[in-house]
Every structure is written in C-alpha cells, then in structure tokens.
C-alpha positions as CSV (number, residue, x, y, z in Angstrom):
1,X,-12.0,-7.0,1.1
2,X,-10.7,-5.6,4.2
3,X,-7.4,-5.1,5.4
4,X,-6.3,-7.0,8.7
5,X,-3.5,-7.5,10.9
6,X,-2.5,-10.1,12.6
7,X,1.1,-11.9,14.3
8,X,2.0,-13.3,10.6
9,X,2.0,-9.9,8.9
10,X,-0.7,-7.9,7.1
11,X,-3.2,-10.1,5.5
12,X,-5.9,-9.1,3.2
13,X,-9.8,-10.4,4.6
14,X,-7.4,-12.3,6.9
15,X,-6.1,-15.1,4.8
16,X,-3.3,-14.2,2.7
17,X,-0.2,-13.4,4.1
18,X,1.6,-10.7,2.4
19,X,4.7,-10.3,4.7
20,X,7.6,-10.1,2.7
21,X,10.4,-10.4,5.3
22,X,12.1,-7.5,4.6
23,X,11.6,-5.4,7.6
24,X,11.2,-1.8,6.7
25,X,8.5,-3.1,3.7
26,X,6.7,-4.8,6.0
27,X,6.8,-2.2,8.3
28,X,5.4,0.5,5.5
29,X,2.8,-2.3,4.4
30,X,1.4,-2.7,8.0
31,X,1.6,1.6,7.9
32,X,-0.5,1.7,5.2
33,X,-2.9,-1.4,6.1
34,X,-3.5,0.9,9.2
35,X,-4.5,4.1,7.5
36,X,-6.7,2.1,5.3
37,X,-8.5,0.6,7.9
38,X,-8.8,4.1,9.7
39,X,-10.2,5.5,6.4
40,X,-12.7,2.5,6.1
41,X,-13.9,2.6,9.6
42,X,-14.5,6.5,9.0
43,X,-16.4,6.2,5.7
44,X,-18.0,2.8,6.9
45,X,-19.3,4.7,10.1
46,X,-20.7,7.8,7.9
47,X,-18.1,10.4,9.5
48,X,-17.8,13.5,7.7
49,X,-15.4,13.5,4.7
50,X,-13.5,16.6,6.3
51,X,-12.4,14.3,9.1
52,X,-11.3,11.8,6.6
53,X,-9.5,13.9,4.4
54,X,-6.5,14.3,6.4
55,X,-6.2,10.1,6.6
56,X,-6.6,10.7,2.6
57,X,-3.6,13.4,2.3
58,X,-1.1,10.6,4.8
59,X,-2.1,7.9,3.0
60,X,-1.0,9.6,-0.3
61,X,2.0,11.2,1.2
62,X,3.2,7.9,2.8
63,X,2.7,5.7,-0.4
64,X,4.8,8.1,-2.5
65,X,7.5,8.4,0.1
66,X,7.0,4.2,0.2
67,X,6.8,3.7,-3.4
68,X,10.4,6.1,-3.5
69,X,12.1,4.0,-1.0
70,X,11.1,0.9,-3.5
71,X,12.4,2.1,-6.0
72,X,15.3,3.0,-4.4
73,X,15.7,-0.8,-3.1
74,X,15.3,-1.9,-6.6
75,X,17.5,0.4,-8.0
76,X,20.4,-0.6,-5.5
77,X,20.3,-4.2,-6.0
78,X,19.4,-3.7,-9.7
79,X,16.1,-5.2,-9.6
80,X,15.0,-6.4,-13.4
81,X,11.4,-5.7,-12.7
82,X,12.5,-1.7,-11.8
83,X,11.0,-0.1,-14.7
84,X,8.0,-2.2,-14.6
85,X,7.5,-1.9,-11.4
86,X,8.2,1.9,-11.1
87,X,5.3,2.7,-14.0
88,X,2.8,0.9,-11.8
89,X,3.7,3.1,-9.1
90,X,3.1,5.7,-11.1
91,X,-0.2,3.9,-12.4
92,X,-1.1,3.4,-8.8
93,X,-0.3,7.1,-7.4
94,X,-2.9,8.8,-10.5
95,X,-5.4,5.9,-9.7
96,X,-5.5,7.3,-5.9
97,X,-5.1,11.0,-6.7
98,X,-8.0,10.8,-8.9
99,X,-10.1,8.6,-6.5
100,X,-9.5,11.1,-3.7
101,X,-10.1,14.4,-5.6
102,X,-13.8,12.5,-6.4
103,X,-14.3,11.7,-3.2
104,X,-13.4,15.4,-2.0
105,X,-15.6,16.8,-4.2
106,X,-18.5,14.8,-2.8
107,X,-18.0,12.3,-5.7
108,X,-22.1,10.7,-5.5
109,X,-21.6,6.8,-4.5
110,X,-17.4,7.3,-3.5
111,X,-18.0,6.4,0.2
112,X,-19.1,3.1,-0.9
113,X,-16.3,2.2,-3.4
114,X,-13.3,4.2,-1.8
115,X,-12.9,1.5,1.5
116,X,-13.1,-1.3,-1.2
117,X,-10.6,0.2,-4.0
118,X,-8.5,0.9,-1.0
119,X,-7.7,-2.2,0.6
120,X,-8.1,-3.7,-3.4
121,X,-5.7,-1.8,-4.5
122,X,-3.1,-2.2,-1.5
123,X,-3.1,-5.5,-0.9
124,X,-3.3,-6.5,-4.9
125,X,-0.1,-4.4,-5.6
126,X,1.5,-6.4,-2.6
127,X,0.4,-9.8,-4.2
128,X,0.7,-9.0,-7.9
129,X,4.2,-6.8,-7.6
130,X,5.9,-6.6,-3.9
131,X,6.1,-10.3,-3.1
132,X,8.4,-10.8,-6.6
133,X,10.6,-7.2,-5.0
134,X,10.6,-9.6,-1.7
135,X,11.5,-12.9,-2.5
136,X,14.3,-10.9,-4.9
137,X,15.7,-9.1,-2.2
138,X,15.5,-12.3,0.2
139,X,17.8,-14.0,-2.2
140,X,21.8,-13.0,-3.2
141,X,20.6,-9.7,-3.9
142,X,20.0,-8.6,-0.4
143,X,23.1,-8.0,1.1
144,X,21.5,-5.3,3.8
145,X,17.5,-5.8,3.2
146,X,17.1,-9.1,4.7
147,X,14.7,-9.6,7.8
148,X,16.7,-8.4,10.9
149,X,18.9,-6.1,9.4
C-alpha cells in the first residue's frame, strides 16, 4: 500500500479518502503522507540508509509533535476516546522507534518491510482512530476546529 495524494485529500493506494475536514489534521496527514513517500521512493530506489535516515528522524519528530497536538484537540473538547486514543499513540510511537533503530542498524530484510509498515501504519491509524477524532470534532464539539477555521 502506498500513500497518494490527490485534490480529495490523502488517500491510501488511491482509493480511500482519509480527509477529515479539520484543516490543520489534514494538513499534518498530507505532511506525513509526504515524508512517507520520500522514505519509500528512497528505500524503493536502493539509496543509502544514511540519506534516509534524516526523512526517518522528521518523520518521528513530526508524528510526536502531531500526535501532541491530537491530544491536545481531544483534550480541549473532551474527546471520550482521549485515553484510548492517546495509548495507541504511544503504541504507534514504540512500533516506529523500534522499526527505525532495525532499520539503522542494517536490520537484514527492513528495506523491504519499512515502505510497507509505513504507509500501513499511517493510513490505518487515520481509518481505524482519526476519522472518529474528525467526524467528533466536525460535530457540536468543534467550536474552533472545523474546516476553514
């Protein structure tokens, strides 16, 4: 599964749309779509894992400071899936950290996997947990998160 853009929002293999309609998501999704793809197109095309590893250290930096800014959503419109949704960050953030330090260390058959777990991994947490954080803060709980604010 690869990670695509398009006019309707990111899309995973370019058929379901994960826009949520809350802009500055949407904006960090279509962020971290982008270093994904520039991370698969590096590994894909055999580059050196030194030139990837700096993608690597963005794309964890940017999900924590992403997941944060969830949480603080959640917490400001007093989300009910907050604590659920928080642990799976924190799931999600060891689940990377580990994946990366094996593909650092030259991890045997990592280039293969990492593209793949990559795009699985973003677009699944979009689908399985983001879409719920979206529609709630499209609804009377969005006072200043809805689209065009």
């Amino acid at each position: 599964m690869y990670i695509t853009t398009g006019r309707s929002g990111i899309s995973a293999g370019g058929n379901a749309n994960l826009k949520l309609s809350v802009r500055i998501l949407d904006r960090d999704h279509l962020e971290l779509s982008e270093t994904i793809k520039d991370i698969q197109a590096d590994i894909l095309a055999g580059k050196d894992r030194g030139r990837t590893a700096p993608l690597l250290r963005k794309l964890t930096a940017f999900t924590r400071a992403h997941f944060a800014l969830e949480e603080g959503m959640m917490e400001a419109t007093e989300y009910p899936g907050l604590a659920l949704h928080s642990v799976r960050h924190q799931s999600m953030m060891q689940q990377l950290r580990a994946f990366i330090s094996c593909y650092g260390q030259g991890g045997s058959d990592l280039g293969v996997h990492l593209p793949w777990f990559l795009a699985e991994w973003h677009t699944a947490h979009i689908r399985n947990e983001d879409l719920q954080l979206g529609r709630w803060l499209n609804g009377q709980h969005s006072s200043g998160f809805k689209e065009g604010n």
